[in-house]
Backbone as a printed PyTorch tensor [residue, N CA C, xyz], in Angstrom:
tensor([[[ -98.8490,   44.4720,  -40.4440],
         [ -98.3290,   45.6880,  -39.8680],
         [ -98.4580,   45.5900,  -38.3470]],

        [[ -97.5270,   46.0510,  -37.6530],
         [ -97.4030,   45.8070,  -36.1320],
         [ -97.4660,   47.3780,  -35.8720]],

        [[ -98.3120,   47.3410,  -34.4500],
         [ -98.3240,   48.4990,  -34.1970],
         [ -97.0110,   48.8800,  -32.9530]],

        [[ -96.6250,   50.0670,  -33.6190],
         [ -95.1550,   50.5630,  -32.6360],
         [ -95.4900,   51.4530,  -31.6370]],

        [[ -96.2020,   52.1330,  -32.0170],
         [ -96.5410,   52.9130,  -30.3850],
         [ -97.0890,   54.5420,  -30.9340]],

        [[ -97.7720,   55.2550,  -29.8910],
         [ -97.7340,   56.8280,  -30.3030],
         [ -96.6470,   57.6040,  -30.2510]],

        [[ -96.9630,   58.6540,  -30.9550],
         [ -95.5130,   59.5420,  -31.1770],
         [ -96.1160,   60.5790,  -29.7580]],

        [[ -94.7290,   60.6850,  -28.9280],
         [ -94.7770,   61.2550,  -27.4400],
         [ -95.0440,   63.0840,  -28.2450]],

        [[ -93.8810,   63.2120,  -28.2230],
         [ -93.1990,   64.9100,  -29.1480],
         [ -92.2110,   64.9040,  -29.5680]],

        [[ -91.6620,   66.0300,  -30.2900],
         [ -90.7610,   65.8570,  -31.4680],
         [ -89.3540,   66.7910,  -30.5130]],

        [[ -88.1900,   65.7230,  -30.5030],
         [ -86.9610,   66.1280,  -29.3680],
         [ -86.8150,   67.7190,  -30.1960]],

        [[ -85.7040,   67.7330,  -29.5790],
         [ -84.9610,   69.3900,  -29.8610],
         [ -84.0300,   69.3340,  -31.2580]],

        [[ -83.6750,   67.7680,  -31.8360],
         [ -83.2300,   67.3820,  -33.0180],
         [ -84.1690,   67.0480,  -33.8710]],

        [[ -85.4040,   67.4240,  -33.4780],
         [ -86.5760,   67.0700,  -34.7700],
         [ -86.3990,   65.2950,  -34.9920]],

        [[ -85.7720,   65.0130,  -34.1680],
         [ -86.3180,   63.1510,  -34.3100],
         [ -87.3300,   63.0480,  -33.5260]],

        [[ -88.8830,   62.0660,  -33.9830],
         [ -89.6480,   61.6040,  -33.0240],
         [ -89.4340,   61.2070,  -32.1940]],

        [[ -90.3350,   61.1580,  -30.6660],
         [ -89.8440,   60.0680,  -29.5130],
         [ -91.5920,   59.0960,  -29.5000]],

        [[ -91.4460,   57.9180,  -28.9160],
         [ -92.3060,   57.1400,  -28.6100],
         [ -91.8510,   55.8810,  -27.9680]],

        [[ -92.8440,   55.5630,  -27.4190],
         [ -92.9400,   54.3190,  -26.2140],
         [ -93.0190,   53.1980,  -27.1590]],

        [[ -92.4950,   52.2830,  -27.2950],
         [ -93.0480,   50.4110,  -27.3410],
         [ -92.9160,   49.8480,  -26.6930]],

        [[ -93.3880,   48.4180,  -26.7050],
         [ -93.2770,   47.3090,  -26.0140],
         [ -92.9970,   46.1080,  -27.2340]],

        [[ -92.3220,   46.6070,  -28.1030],
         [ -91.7980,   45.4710,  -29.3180],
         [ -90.4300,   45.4330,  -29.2440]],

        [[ -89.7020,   44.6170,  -29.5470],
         [ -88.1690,   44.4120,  -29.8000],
         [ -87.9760,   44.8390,  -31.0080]],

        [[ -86.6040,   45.9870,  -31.2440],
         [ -86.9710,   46.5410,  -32.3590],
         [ -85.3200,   46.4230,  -32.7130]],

        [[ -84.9240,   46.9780,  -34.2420],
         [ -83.6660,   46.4890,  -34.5810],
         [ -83.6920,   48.1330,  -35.3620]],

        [[ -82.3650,   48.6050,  -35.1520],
         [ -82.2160,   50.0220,  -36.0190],
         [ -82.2940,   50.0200,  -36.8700]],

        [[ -82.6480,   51.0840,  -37.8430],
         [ -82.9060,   51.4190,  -39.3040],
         [ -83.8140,   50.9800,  -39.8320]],

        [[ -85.3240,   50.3950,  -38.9530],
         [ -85.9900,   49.8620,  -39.3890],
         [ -86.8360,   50.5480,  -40.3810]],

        [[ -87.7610,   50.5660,  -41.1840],
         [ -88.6890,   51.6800,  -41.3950],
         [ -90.3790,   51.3840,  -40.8310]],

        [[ -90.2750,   52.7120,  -40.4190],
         [ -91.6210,   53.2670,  -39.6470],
         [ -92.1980,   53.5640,  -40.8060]],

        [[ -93.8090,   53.5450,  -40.8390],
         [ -95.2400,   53.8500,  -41.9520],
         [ -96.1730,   54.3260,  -40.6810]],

        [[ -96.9900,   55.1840,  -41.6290],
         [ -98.7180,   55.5960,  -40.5220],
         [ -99.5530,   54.3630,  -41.0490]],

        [[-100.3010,   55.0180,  -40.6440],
         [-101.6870,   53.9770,  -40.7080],
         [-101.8460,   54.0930,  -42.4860]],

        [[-101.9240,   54.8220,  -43.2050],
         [-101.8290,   55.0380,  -44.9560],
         [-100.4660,   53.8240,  -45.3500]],

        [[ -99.4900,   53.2030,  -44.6040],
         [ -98.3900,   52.6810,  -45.2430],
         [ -97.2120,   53.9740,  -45.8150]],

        [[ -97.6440,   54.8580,  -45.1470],
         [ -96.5750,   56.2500,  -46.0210],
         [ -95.5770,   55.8580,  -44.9070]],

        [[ -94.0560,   55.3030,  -46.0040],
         [ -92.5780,   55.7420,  -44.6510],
         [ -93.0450,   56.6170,  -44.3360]],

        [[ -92.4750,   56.9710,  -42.4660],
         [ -92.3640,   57.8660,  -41.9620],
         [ -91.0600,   58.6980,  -41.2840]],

        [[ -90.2430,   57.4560,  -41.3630],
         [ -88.8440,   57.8780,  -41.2470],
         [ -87.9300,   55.5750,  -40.8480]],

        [[ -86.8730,   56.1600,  -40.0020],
         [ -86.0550,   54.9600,  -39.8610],
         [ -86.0390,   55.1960,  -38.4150]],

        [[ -85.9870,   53.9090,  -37.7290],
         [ -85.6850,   53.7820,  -35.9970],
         [ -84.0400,   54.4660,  -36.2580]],

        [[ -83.6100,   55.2910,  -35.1980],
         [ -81.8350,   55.5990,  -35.1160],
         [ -81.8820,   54.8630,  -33.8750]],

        [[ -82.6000,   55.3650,  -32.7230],
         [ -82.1400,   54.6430,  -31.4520],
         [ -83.7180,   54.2010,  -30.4240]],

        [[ -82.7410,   53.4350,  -29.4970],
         [ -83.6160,   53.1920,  -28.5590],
         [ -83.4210,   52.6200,  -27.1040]],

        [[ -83.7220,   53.6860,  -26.0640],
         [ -82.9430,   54.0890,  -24.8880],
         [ -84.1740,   54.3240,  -24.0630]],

        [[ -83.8430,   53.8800,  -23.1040],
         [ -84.6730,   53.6540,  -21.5270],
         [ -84.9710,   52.3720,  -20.8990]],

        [[ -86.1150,   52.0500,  -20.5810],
         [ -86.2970,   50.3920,  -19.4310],
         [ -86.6770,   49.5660,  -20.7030]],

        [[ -86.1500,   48.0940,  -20.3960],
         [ -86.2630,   47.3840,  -21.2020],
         [ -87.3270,   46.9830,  -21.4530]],

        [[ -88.4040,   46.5010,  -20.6070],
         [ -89.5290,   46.3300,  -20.6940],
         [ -90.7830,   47.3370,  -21.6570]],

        [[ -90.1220,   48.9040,  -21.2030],
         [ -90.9170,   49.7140,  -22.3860],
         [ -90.3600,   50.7570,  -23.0360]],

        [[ -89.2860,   50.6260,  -23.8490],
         [ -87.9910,   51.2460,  -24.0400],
         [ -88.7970,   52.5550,  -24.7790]],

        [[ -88.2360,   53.6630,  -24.8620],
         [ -88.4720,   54.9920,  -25.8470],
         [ -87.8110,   54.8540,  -26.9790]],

        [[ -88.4030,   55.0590,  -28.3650],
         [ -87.8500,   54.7350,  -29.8800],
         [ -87.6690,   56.7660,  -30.2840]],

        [[ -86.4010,   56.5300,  -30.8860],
         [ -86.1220,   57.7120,  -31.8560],
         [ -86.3760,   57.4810,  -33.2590]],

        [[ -86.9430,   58.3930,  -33.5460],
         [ -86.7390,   58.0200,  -35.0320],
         [ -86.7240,   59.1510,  -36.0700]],

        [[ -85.9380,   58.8770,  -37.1430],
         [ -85.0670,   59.8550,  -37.6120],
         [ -86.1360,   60.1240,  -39.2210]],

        [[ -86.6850,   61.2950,  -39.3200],
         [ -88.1270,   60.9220,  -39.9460],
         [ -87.5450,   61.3570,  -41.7540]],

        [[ -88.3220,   61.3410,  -42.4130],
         [ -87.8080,   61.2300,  -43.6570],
         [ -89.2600,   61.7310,  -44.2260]],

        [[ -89.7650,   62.7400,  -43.4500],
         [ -91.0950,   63.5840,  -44.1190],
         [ -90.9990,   64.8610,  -43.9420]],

        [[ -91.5310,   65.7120,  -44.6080],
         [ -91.6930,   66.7070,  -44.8520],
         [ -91.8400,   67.7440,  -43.4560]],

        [[ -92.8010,   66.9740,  -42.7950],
         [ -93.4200,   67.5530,  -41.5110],
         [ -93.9620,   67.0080,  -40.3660]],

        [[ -93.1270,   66.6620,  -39.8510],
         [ -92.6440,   65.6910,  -38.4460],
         [ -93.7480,   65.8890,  -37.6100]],

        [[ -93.7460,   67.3060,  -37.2600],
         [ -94.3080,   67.9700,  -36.4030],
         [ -96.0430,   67.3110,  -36.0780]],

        [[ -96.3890,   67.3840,  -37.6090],
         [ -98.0490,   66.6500,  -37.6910],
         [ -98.0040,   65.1420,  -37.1020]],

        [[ -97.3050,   64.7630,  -36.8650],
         [ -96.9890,   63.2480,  -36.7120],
         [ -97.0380,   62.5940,  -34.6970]],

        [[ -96.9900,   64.1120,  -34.1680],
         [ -97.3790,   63.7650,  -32.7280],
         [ -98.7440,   63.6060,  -32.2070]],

        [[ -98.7270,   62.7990,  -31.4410],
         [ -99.9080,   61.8870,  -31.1760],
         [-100.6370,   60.9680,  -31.8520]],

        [[ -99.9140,   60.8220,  -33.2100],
         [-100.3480,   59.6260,  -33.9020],
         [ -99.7600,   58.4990,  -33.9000]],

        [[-100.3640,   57.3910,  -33.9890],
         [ -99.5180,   55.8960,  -33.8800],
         [ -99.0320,   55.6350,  -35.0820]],

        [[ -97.9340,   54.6540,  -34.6470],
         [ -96.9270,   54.4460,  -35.5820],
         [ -96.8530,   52.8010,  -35.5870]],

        [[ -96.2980,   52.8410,  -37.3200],
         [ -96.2360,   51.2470,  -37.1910],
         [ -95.1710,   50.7220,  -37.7950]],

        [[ -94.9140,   49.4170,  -37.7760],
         [ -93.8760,   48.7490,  -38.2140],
         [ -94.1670,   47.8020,  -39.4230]],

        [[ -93.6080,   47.6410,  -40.2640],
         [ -94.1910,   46.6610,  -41.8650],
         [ -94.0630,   45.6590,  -41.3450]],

        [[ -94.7190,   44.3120,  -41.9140],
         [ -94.9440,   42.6840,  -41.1890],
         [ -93.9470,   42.5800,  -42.5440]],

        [[ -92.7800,   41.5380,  -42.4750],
         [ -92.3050,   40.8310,  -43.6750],
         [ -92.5670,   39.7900,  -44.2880]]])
């Protein structure tokens, strides 16, 4: 499991925002630290070096999910 970054706050579309420094590919799926999906990457926009990730969540309650880190599955 790779770690993706903390969740910043939740936009005005209820998608997460957060910082990485990983190269990331859309639709990926995001897990917490439990392995629970947490949703799918939709986008990812700003400096290349530490781009901001959206992500389009697929839980119940998004909201609990700020300030916690987020991760990516190892294949």
């Amino acid at each position: 499991m790779n770690r993706l970054g903390k969740v910043i706050h939740l936009s005005s579309n209820k998608n997460l925002i957060l910082r990485s420094r990983l190269t990331l590919k859309l639709r990926t799926t995001v897990i917490d630290n439990r392995l629970v999906p947490v949703g799918k990457i939709q986008d990812v926009f700003g400096p290349v070096t530490s781009p901001y990730v959206s992500i389009k969540p697929s839980v119940k309650n998004p909201k609990k999910y700020v300030g916690r880190v987020l991760y990516l599955m190892n294949k």
